[in-house]
N, C-alpha and C positions, 0 to 999 in steps of 0.2 A: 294598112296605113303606113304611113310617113316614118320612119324613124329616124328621131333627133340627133339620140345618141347611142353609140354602140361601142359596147366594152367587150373584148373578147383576148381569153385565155391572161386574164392580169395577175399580174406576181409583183410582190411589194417584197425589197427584203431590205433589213435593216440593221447592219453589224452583226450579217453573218443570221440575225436571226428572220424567218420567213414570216409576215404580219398578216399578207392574205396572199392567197396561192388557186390558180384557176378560175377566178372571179370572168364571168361570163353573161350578159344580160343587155339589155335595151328599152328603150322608152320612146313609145311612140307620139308621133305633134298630136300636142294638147293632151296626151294622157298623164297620168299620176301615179308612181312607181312608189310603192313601199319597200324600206328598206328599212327591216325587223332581227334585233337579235340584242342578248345582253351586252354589257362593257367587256370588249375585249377580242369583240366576233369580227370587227375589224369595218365595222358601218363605216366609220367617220374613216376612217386612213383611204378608204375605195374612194369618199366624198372626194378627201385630197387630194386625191388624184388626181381624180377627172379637173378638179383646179389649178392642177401646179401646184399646188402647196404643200409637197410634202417635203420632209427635210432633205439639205443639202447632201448627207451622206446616203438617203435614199437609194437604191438601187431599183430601176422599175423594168418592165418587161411586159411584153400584148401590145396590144394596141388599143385604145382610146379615140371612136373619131365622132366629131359632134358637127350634126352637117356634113358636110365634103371635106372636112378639116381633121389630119390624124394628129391629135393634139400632143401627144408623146415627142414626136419631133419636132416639137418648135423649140425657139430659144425664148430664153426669158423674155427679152425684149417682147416679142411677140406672141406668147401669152398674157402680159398686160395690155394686147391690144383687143385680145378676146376675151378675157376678164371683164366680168360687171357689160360689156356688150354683148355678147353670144352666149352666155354662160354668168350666172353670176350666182352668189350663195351665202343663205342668212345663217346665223352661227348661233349656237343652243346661247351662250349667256347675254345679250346684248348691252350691258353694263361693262363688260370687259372689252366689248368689240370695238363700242364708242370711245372716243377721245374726251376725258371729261373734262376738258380745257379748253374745249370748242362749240361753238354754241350747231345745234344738232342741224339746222338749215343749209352751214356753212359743210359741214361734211357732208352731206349728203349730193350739194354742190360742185362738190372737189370731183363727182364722177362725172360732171359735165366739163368741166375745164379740161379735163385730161381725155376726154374721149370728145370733144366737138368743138366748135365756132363761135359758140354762142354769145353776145356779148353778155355783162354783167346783169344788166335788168332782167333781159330773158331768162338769165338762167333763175332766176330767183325766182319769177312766176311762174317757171317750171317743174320746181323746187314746190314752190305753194299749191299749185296745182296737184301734183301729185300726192303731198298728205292729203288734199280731199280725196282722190280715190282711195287710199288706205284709211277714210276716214278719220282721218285725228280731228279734234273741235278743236277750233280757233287757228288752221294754221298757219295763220300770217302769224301769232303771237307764238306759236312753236316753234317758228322757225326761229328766233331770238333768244329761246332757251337752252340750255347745256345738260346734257342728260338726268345729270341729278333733281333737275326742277323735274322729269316725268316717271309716269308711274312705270310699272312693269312691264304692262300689255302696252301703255305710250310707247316706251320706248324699243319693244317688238315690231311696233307699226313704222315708225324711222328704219328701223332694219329692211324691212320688209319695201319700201319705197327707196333704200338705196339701192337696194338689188333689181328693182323694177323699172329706174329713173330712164335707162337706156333699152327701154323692150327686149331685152334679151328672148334667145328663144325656149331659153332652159335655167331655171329656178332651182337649185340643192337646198333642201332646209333643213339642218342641222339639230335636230332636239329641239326645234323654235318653242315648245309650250312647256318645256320639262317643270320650269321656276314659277309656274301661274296659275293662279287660281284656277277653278274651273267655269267659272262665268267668263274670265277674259281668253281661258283657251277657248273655249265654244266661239268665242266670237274672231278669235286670230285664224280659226280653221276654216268660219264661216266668211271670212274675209279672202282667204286662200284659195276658196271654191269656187269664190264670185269672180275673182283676177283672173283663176284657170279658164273660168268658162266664157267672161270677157274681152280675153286677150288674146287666149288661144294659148297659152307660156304653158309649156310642159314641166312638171314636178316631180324630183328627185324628193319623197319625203321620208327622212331617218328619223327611228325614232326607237324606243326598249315599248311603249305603250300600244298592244294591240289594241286595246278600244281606238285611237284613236288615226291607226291604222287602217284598220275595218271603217271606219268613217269617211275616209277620204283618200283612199287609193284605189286605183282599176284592177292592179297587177299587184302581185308581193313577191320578197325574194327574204326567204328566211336565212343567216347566219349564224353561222359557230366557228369561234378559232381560227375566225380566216378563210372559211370556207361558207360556199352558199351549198345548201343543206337539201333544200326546197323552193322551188317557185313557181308560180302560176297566177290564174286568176285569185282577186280576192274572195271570191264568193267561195271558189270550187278550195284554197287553201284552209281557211274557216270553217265551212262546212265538214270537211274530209280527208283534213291533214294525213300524210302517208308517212312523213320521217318521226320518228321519237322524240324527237328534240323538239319539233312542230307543238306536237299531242302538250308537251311539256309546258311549253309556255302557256299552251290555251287552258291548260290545267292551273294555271299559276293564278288565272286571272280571275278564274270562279273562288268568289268568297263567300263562305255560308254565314246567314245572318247570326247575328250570337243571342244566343238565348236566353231568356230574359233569367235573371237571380237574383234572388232574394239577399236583399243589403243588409249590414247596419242599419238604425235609423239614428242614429250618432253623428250629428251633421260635420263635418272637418270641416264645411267652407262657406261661409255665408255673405253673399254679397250684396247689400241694403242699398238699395239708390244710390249706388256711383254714377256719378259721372264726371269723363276722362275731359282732360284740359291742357293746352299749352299755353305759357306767358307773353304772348306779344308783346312786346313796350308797354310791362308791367299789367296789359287785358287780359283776360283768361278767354282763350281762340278755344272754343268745346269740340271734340269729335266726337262723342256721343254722350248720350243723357238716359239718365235714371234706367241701370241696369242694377236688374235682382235676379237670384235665383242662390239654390242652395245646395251642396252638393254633400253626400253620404259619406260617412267612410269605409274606404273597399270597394268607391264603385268606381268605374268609368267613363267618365260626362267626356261627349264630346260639343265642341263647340266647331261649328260651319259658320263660314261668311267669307263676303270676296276683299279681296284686297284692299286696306284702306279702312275699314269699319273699326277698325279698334280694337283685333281680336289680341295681337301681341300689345299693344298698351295696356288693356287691362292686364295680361301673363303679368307685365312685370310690375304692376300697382301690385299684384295678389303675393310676388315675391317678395315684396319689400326693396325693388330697384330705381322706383318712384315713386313721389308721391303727391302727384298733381292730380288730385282728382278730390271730387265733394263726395258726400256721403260714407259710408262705414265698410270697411271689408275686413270679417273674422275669418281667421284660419286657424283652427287648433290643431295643425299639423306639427310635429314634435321637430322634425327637419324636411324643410323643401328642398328639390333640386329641378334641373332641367333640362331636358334634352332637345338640343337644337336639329333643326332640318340638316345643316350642313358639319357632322362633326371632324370634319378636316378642319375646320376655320372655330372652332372651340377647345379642341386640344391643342397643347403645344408642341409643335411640327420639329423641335431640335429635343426632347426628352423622349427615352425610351417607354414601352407600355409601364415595364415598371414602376416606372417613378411616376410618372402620370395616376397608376392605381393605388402608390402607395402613400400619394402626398396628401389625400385627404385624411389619412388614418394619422399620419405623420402631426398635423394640425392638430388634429384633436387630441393627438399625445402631449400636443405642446401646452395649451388649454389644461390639461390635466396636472401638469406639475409632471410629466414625464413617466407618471405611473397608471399609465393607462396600457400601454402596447410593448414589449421588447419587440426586439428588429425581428428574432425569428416569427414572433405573432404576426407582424407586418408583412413579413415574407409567404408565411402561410396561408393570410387571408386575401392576400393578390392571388395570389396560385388558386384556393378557392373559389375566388371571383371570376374569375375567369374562367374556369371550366365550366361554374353554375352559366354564363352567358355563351358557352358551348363552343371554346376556344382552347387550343392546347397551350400548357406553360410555357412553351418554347415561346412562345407568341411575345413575353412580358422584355426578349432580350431584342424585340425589334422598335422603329421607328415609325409614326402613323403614316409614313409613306412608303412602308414597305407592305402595307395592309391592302388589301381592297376598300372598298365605300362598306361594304356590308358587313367588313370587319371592325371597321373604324367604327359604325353604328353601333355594332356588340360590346364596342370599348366605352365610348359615350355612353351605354345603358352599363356599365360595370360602377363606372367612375359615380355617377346617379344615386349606384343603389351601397356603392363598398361601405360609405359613411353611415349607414343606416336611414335610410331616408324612409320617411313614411308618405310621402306625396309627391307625385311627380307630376312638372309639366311635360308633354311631350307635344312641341311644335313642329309639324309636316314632319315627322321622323322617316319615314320613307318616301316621301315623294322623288326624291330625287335616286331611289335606286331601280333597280333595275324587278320585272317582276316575281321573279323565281325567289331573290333576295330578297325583295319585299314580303315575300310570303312568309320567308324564314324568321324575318324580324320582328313581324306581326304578332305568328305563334310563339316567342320567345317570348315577347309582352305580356302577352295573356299568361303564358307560364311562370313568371316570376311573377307576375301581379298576384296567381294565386297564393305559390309559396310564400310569399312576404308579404300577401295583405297589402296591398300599396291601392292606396287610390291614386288616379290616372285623371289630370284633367286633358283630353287628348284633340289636339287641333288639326283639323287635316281639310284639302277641299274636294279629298276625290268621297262619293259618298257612298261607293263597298267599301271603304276602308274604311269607314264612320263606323256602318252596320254590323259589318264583322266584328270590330274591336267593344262597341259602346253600349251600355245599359242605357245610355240616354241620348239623345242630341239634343243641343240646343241649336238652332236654327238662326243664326244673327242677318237680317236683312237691316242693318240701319241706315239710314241715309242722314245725310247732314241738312 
């Protein structure tokens, strides 16, 4: 077959230090190329490449030629003339990628003014036209809205139609489902399969998730460090992985169901006929109605449902962060806390770990009249804390940017537990890492849930990670 694009012998290197080195592979028209490894193996910098976008002090080397075209030698100028035309590439957050100043039609536009003739009207029905192929509902009325009026998988699907507006012959997608539920990935994948096979667009698909991998690639190319490790067909790479690192991941992804054990029946959480509400012009606008259920203390409840149902509304009625809702919610939890999906954007990014694990001890000294902790107590019990979530001391004198994602999670679950917490939320706590990390964070959960007795109300939408982690699910299919 045909091949689109062809990388050979690529080397990234970047102040001196090497990012990826020998990168070697190809894609052929109309096929679908996985591109599998955790944060750091150098997926997304190879993505940039092949786009020009890697940074100014870049140093590259190989060759890169997509079509007849050896795209390494162009000049700028003239990679934005194959940009979004020949090659174009949706990027894992689409909330950071859009202009939230711009209503999403009008950008999606901007790749026809700068790449054709069109006049104004056409391009605008061409614009309309194409959210119907990506399916979005209503979009003459999408095209008038600015990203924040759309949901998650909405505004995946504008991504995904800016990349497509000029038929390019090759698609990069960048972590496109990492942030999404698992209904509206299914359906941004099953939208991906239909375009491939449609259009005939060949797909560059990166991503840390083997399921989803395995679901929609022909070929794989395994990573580590910068290096491809592995690759071959999908079938023959899954079936019969040869590299270690391979064997690893696929080992990462198998979760054993958790076995059921015997609770409390000491209920911590009782939630009587709520239901959640916004104030319109003083109306109460309902997202959902008369939810009950009752949760143990010590045990696990997870809650599933897709995007939009109400799952974090309710989190934070049961916090005490709101209180717009009817009906009654008991919590005899002594202290709640909560651990968010992303704890880079919950920690404060200018305090070292220290201070971040020592501040909540610090409060409660304050509260106390000062005779609750001396500093060397405060000092002891960070340093404690932190090894229990299996991190060295040295860790307490850096910055959460000097962490990994999966380190920062081990801080966010410290921070959780240092004040004494006897309940925790934990919202998508790993979906966004990677799966080896995922796994580790997982088993930490479950380990400190024993040791400290902590019931876990735990939200997530992949459902091994329900199964693994939960004594229960609840199951939220609500509709409005």
């Amino acid at each position: 077959m045909e091949e689109i694009l062809k990388v050979n012998d690529l080397k990234v290197v970047i102040e001196n230090k090497i990012i990826t080195d020998n990168i070697s592979f190809s894609v052929k028209k109309g096929g679908i190329l996985g591109i599998v490894g955790e944060s750091g193996s150098g997926k997304t910098m190879t993505s940039l490449a092949v786009m020009g976008l890697l940074p100014e002090e870049a140093e590259v080397s190989g060759s890169i030629i997509c079509g007849e075209t050896e795209l390494t030698k162009l000049s700028h100028s003239q990679r934005r003339s194959i940009n979004g035309k020949e090659v174009s590439m949706i990027f894992q957050e689409p909330m950071t990628s859009l202009n939230p100043l711009m209503k999403v039609g009008r950008q999606v536009e901007e790749m026809l003014i700068l790449h054709t003739d069109m006049k104004k009207a056409e391009r605008k029905q061409t614009v309309i036209n194409m959210f119907k192929e990506v399916e979005l509902p209503e979009p003459e009325k999408i095209y008038n809205m600015y990203p924040h009026n759309l949901s998650g998988g909405m505004r995946q699907r504008v991504m995904i139609a800016m990349a497509l507006i000029l038929n390019p012959s090759l698609m990069i997608a960048d972590e496109p489902t990492t942030a999404l539920d698992k209904e509206v990935e299914d359906e941004i994948i099953k939208l991906l399969l239909k375009l491939n096979k449609e259009k005939n667009v060949s797909i560059v698909f990166v991503s840390h998730d083997l399921g989803i991998i395995k679901e929609i690639s022909n070929e794989v190319i395994v990573m580590k460090d910068g290096t491809i490790v592995e690759k071959g067909k999908t079938e023959s790479i899954f079936n019969s992985p040869s590299h270690p690192y391979t064997k690893l991941l696929l080992d990462s992804v198998k979760k054993d169901k958790k076995e059921a054990e015997k609770k409390s029946e000491n209920i911590i959480l009782d939630v009587k006929n709520v239901s959640l509400y916004y104030k319109v012009k003083g109306k109460k606008e309902y997202i959902a109605k008369n939810i009950n259920f009752t949760m143990n203390k010590g045990e696990i409840l997870g809650i599933q449902g897709k995007s939009g149902c109400g799952k974090t509304t309710l989190v934070k009625s049961i916090l005490g962060l709101r209180d717009e809702y009817d009906g009654e919610i008991i919590c005899n939890a002594d202290k709640k806390h909560m651990v968010f999906q992303d704890p880079y954007g919950a920690i404060n990014p200018v305090k070292k770990i220290e201070w971040i694990l020592s501040e909540p001890l610090k409060i409660q000294n304050k509260k106390a009249g000062g005779n609750l902790y001396t500093k060397e107590d405060i000092r002891k019990k960070t340093e404690e804390m932190i090894e229990k979530v299996g991190l060295e001391p040295e860790y307490l004198k850096r910055y959460p940017s000097q962490l990994s994602g999966g380190q920062r999670q081990r801080i966010a679950i410290a921070v959780a537990l240092i004040g004494g917490s006897d309940f925790i939320v934990a919202d998508e706590p790993v979906s966004a890492l990677d799966m080896t990390i995922q796994k580790q964070v997982l088993e930490l959960l479950l380990k400190l849930q024993k040791e400290f007795g902590l019931s876990i109300l735990f939200i997530s939408h992949d459902e091994n990670v329900m199964e693994s982690m939960c004594d229960r699910i609840l199951r939220w299919n609500y509709e409005k």
